[in-house]
N, C-alpha and C positions, 0 to 999 in steps of 0.2 A: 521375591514376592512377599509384599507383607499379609498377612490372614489374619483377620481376628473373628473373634468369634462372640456372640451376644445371644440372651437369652431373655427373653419376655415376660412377665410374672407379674400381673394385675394383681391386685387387693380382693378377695374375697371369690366365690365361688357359689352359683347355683343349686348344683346339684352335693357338691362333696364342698364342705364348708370350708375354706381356707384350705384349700389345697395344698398351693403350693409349700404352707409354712406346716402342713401334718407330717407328723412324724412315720414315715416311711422307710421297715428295717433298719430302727436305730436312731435316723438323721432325717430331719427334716427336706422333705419332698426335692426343693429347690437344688439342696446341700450337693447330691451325687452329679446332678451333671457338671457344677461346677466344679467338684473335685477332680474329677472321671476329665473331661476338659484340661485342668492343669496339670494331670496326671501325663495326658498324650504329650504331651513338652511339642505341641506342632503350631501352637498361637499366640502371637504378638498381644496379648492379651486379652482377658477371659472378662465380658462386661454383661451386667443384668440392667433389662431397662425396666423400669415399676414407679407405680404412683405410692407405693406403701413405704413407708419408715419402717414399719417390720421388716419386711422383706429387704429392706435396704441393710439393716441389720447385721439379719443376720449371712447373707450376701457376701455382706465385707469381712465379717468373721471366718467364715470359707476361702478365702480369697481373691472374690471376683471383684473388679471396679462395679462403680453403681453411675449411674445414668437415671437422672430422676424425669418422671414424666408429671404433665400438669395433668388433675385431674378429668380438664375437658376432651381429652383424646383418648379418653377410656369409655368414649358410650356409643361406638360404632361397634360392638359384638364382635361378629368373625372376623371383621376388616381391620381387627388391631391391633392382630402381628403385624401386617403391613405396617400399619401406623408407626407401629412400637420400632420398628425394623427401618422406616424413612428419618424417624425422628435420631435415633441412633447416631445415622449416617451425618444428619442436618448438626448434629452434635460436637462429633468430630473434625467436622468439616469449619465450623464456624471456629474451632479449636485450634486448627491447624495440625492435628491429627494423622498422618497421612495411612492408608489404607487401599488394597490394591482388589482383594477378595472378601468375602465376608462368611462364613459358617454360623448358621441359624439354627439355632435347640429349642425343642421347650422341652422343659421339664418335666411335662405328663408323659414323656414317652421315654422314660425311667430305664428300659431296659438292652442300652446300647454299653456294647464294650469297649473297655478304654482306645483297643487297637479296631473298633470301627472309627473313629475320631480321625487316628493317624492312617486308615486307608481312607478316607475320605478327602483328607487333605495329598494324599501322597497319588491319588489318581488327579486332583488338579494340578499338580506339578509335572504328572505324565503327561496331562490332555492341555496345556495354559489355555486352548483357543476356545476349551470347553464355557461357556457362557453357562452353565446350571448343571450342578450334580448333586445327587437326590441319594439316602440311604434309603431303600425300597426292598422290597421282595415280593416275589412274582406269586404272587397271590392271585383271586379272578376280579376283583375291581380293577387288576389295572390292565393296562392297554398298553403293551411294549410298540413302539415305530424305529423299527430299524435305520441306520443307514440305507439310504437308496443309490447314493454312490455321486454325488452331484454336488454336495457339501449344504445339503438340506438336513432340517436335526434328525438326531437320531438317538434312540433311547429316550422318548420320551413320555412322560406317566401324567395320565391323567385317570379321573376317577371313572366310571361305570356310565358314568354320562356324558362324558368325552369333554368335558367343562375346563376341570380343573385339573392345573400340577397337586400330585399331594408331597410335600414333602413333611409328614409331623416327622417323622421318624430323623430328619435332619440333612439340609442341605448345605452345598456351598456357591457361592456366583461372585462375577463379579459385578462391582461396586458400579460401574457405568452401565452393565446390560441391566441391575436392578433401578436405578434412576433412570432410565429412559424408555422403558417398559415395561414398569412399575408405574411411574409417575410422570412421567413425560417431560424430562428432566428435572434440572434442579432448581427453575425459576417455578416451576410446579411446585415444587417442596418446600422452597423458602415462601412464597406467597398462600400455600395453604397452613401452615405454622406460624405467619408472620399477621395473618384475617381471621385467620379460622371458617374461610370461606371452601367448604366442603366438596364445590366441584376441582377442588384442586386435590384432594386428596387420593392416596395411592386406590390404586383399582385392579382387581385379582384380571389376570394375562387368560383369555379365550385362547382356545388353541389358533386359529386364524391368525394370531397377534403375535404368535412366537417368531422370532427374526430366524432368517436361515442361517444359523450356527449350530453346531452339535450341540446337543443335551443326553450325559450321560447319565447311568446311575450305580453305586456300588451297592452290591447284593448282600441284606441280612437276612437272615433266618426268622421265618414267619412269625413266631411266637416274639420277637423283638419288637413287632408293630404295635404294640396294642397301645392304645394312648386312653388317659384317663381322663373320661368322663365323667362317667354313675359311680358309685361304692363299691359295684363287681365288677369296675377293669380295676378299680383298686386292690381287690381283695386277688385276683387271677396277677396280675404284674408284683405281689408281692412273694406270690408261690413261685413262681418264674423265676424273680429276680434273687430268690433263696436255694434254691432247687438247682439255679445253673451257677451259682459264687459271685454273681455279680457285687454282692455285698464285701467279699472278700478281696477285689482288684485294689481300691483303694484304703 
């Protein structure tokens, strides 16, 4: 099975200015998952998708491939992981690339261990049939859904309003369940990257919308969730990530 793994990293930041390229314990924000990433030796290659020459940077000085995005598919806000995550695929694809699964990071969620990486990967190798596994922890926003025993999903998270999958903390899927229920296939994804005609672009999965395949998820440790918005998940994820050696793996 080949797995690769890709990481999102727009240019600039609202609330905490240049996030991704602030130096966090040492190294630049972006810097640890890619390390942390090449560290687990479980992916056919480690890629950042960004509209920034910085970030492209310094990316490849880490040693992640880079994947440039045009700047017009950076002004859909929360909808541009997807984007970032369709375009990837459209990338490699037009590449000849080949690709079976894909593991999705971002970067503000700073505080995964290198061997969550390789259980993450090593629970889709137990489950192949699994369509979406999630690093979570059973916190009260989420909503576990067991097996029912029928081969409907099971383990699956969604947020407090029963909306959305969350995976910041990092998932894995495969590459057909993400273009066909993500996007609606691939004539969706090449015709919305080819117009930039915007009803073709990728659209977050209603729980209603999930196909009946298992959706599992491997369990972290609560204090691992925190994803960096404001200055104080910055300042809280840097105590953490000092506090438990996360700076010390790689």
């Amino acid at each position: 099975m080949i797995i690769r793994a890709h990481i999102p990293a727009r240019d600039g930041s609202m609330r905490v200015p240049n996030k991704n390229l602030k130096d966090f314990c040492g190294k630049p924000l972006i810097a640890w998952s890619i390390l942390k990433c090449l560290a687990a030796d479980v992916y056919d290659g480690v890629y950042v998708i960004t509209d920034s020459k910085r970030i492209a940077k310094v990316a490849k000085e880490y040693g992640a491939e880079v994947i440039m995005q045009p700047p017009w598919q950076c002004q859909f806000g929360e909808r541009g992981g997807s984007i970032a995550e369709a375009w990837f695929f459209y990338q490699l694809k037009k590449a000849g690339i080949p690709m079976d699964a894909d593991s999705g990071f971002l970067c503000t969620t700073p505080l995964r261990k290198v061997n969550d990486y390789r259980r993450l990967v090593g629970k889709k190798l137990e489950v192949p049939q699994a369509q979406e596994i999630a690093l979570s922890s059973r916190i009260v926003s989420l909503q576990l859904h067991e097996d029912n025993g029928d081969g409907t999903s099971r383990m699956i998270l969604f947020d407090n309003t029963g909306k959305y999958m969350i995976p910041w903390a990092g998932s894995i899927h495969d590459v057909d369940y993400y273009v066909n229920n993500f996007c609606g296939g691939w004539h969706d994804i090449e015709r919305f990257f080819e117009t930039k005609d915007v009803q073709y672009m990728p659209k977050p999965v209603r729980p209603e919308d999930y196909p009946n395949k298992h959706i599992y998820y491997v369990e972290i440790e609560p204090w691992q969730w925190y994803d960096i918005d404001r200055l104080v998940d910055w300042e809280i994820c840097e105590f953490w990530f000092k506090y438990k050696g996360l700076d010390k793996e790689v």
